[in-house]
C-alpha positions as CSV (number, residue, x, y, z in Angstrom):
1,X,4.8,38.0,-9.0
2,X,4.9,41.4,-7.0
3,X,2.9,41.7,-3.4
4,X,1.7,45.1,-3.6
5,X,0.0,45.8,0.1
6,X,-2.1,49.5,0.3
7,X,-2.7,48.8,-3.5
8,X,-6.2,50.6,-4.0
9,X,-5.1,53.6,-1.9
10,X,-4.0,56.7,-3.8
11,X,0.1,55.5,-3.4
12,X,-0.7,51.8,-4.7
13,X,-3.1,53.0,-7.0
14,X,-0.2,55.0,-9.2
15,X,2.0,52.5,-8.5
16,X,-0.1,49.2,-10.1
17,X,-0.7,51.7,-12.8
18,X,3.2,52.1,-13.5
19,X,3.7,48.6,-13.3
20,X,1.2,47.6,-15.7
21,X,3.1,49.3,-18.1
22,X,6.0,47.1,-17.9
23,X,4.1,44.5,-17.9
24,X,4.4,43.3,-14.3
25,X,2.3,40.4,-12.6
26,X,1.3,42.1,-9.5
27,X,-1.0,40.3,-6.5
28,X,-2.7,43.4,-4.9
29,X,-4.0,42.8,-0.8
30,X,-7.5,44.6,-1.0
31,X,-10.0,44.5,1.7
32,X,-13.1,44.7,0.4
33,X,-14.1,43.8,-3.2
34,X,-14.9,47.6,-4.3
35,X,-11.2,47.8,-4.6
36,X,-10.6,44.3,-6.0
37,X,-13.0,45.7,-8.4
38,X,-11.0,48.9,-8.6
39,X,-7.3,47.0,-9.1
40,X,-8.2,44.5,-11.5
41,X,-9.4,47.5,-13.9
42,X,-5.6,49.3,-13.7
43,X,-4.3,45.8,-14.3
44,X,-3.8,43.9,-10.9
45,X,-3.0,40.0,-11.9
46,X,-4.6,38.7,-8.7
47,X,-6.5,39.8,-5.7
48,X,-6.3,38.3,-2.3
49,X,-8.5,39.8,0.0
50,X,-7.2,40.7,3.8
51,X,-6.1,42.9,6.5
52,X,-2.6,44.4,7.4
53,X,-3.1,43.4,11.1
54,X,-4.5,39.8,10.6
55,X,-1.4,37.7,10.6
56,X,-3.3,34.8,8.7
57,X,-4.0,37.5,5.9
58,X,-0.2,38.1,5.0
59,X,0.6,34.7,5.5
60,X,-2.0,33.9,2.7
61,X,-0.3,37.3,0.5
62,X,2.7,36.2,0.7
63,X,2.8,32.6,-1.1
64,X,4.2,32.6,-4.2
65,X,5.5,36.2,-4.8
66,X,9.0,37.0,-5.6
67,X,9.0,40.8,-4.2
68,X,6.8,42.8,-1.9
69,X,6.2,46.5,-2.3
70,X,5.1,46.9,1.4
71,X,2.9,50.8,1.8
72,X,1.4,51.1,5.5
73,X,-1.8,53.8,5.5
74,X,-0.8,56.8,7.0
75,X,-0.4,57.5,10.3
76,X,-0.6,53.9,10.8
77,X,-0.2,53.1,14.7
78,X,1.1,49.7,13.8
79,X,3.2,49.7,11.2
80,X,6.5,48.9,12.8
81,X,4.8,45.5,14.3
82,X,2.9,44.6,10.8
83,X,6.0,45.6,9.1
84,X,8.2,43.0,11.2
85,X,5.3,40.1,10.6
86,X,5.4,40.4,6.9
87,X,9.3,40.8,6.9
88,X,9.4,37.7,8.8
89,X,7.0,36.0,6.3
90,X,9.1,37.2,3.6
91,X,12.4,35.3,4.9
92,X,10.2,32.4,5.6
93,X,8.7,32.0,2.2
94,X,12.1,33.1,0.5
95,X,11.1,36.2,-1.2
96,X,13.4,37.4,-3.3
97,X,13.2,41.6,-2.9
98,X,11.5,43.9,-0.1
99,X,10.7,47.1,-1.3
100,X,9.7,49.1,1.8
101,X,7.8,52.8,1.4
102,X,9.4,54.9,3.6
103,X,9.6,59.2,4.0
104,X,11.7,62.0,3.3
105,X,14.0,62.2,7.1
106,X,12.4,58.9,8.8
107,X,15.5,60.0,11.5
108,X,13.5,63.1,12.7
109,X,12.8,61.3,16.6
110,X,10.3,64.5,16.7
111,X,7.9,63.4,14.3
112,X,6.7,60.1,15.6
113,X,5.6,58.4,12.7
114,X,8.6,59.2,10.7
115,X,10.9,58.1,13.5
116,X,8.1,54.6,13.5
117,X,9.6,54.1,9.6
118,X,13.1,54.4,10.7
119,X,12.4,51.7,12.9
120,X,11.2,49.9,9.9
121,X,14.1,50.4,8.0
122,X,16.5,49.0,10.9
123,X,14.6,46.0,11.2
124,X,14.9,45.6,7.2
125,X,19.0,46.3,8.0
126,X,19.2,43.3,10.3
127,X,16.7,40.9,8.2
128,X,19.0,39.1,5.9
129,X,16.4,40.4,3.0
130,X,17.4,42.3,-0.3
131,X,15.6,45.4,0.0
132,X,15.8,48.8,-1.5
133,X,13.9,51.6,0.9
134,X,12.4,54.9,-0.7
135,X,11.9,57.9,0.7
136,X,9.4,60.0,-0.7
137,X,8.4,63.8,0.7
138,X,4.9,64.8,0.4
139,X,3.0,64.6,-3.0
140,X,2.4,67.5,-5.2
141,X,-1.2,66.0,-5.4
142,X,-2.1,66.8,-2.1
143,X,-3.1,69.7,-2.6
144,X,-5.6,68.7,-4.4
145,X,-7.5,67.9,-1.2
146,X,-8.6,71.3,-0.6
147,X,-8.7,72.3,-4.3
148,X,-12.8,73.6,-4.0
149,X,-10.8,76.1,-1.1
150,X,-8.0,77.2,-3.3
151,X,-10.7,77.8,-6.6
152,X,-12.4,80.0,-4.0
153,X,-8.8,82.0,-3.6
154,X,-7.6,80.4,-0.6
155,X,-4.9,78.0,0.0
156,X,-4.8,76.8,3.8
157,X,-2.0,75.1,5.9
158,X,-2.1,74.3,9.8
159,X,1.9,75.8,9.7
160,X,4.2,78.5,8.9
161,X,4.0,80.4,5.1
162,X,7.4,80.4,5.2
163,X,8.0,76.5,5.7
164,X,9.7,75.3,2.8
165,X,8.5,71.7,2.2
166,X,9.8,69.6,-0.5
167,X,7.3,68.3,-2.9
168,X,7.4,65.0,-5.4
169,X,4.8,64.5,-8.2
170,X,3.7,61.2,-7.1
171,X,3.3,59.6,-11.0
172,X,7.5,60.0,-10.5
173,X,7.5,58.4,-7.2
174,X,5.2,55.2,-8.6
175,X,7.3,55.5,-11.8
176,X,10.7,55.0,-9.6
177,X,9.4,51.9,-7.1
178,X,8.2,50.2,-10.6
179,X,11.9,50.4,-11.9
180,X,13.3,49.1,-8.5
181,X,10.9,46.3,-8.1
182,X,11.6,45.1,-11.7
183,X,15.4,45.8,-12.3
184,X,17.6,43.7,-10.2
185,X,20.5,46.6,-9.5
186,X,18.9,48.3,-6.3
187,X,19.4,46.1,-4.0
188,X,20.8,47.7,-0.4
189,X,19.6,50.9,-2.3
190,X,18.3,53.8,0.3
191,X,16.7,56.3,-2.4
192,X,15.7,59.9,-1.5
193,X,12.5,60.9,-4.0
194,X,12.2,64.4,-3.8
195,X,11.2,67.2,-6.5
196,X,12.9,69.6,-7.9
197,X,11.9,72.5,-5.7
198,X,11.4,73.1,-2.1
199,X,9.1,76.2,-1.7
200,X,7.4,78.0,0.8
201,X,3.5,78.2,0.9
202,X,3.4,81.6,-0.2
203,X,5.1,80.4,-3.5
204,X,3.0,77.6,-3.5
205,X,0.1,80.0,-3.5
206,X,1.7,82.0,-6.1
207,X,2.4,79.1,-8.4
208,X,-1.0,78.4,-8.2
209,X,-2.8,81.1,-8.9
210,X,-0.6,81.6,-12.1
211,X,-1.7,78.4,-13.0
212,X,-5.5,78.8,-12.5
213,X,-5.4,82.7,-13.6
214,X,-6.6,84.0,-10.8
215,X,-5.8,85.4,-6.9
216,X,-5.5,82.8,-4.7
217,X,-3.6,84.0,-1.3
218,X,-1.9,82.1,1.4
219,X,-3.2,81.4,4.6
220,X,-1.7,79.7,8.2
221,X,-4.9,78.2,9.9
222,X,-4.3,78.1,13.8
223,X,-3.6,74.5,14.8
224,X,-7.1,75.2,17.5
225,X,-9.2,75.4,14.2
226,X,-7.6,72.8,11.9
227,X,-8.1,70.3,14.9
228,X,-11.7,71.1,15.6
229,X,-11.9,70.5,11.9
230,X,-10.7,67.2,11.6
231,X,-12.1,65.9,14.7
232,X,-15.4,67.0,13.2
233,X,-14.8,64.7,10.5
234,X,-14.1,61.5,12.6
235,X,-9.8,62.0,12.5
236,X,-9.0,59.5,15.7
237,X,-7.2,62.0,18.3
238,X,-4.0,60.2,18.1
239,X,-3.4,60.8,14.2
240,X,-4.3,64.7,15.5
241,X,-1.8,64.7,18.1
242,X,1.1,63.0,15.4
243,X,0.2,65.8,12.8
244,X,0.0,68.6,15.1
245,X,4.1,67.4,16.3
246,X,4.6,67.0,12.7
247,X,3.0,70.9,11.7
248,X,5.2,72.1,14.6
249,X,8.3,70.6,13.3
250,X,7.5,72.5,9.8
251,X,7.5,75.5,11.7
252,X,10.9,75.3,12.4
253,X,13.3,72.8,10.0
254,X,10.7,72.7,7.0
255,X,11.0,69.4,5.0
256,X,13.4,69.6,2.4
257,X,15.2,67.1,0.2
258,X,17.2,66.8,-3.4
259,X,16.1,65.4,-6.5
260,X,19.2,64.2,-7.8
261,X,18.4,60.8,-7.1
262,X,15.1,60.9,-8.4
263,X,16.1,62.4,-11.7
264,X,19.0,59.5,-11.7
265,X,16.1,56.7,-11.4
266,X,13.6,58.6,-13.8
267,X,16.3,59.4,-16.4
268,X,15.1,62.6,-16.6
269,X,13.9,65.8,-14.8
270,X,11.3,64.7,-12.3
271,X,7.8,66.9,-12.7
272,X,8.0,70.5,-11.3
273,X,4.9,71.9,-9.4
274,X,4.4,74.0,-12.6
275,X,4.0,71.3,-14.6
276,X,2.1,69.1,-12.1
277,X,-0.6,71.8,-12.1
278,X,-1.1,72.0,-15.8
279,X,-2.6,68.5,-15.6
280,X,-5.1,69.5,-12.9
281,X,-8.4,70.8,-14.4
282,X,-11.2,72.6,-12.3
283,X,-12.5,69.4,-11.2
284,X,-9.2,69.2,-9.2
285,X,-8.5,65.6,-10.4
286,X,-5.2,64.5,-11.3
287,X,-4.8,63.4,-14.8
């Protein structure tokens, strides 16, 4: 039996839907029973309803699972201190494999919550556990989020056009942590899960507005208006603060990565952005 924590948010949701298809007994930690609902439909074995920072929760996840596939929501303020609970329930309860969800460059100290992962992955280090960490960079699918924008011939980002940001279809990503979790050769494995192409929004814009047939132009949105944005729909000011550092350091470095490793898990050429957007129709939903 796999733990699968986060597992009706959109990470968990692709991942419970790769390990179906192998088969997989997964227990999925929902909080409410619209996503038990939702998990047991993409094939979830057994639900067990809880919250990441009620320590009687895990406790109660953990019994009787041989791996734990451990996603924290983003921007999540306490991940390093649920992360070290459930790592320490893990050794108690003997689980067999920790498979932690990391990001692309957790060791950039000027992006807070990838330097809060890092510290997740030394405490992993020291545990005693076998664990296998990935490192995924940002999904292809998120831009998706401002797909009704882009139709209208606009694609929008809070940081330089010329930032070149890695991008990983996320169906690869789930497809890799359902290998790891269910072959027993990863173990000490720290995997970089990048796609094959690092471009900068302007060819992101360009790629797609081939793929939709029509202009759709690149635009850097001043960090003053993508904040009073957010904050106008309820983002807590200390998430704002972490992205704003984060769009600052993609001003300068960009976020790239290599998909050697990726291809080497998949066994094949991970998904290109061009490909990615042939699946997306006008509603903007993945398929």
């Amino acid at each position: 039996m796999i733990l699968l924590t986060g597992a009706a948010g959109k990470t968990g949701v692709n991942i419970l839907k790769a390990l179906a298809l192998r088969n997989a007994k997964v227990k999925c930690l929902v909080r409410s029973n619209s996503q038990a609902e939702k998990v047991k439909s993409i094939g979830c074995s057994e639900v067990v309803f809880g919250d990441l920072n009620d320590q009687n929760s895990l406790a109660k996840a953990v019994q009787g699972v041989e791996s734990i596939y451990f996603i924290a929501p983003n921007m999540y303020l306490n991940e390093l201190e649920t992360a070290k609970q459930i790592i320490r329930l893990a050794k108690e309860t003997q689980v067999r494999r920790f498979v932690y969800h990391s990001v692309l460059h957790p060791h950039a100290e000027a992006m807070p919550h990838h330097w809060q992962k890092m510290r997740v992955e030394e405490t992993l280090f020291t545990s005693g556990l076998d664990f296998t960490i990935l490192q995924p960079c940002a999904y292809m699918q998120n831009v998706l989020g401002s797909w009704k924008n882009i139709l209208n011939g606009v694609y929008e980002v809070p940081y330089d056009l010329t930032a070149r940001i890695s991008m990983v279809d996320l169906q690869d990503v789930a497809e890799a942590a359902a290998k790891v979790l269910c072959e027993s050769t990863h173990s000490h494995a720290i995997y970089e899960l990048a796609g094959p192409a690092s471009p900068t929004q302007l060819e992101v814009a360009k790629q797609i507005s081939t793929a939709i047939n029509k202009p759709v132009s690149a635009r850097q949105q001043s960090l003053e208006e993508w904040k009073k944005k957010v904050t106008g729909v309820g983002m807590p000011e200390v998430q704002i603060e972490l992205l704003i550092k984060m769009f600052k350091y993609y001003d300068q470095f960009g976020l790239i990565g290599n998909s050697n490793v990726l291809e080497f898990l998949l066994g094949r050429k991970p998904v290109t952005f061009a490909d990615f957007l042939k699946r997306i129709p006008d509603t903007g939903e993945d398929q």
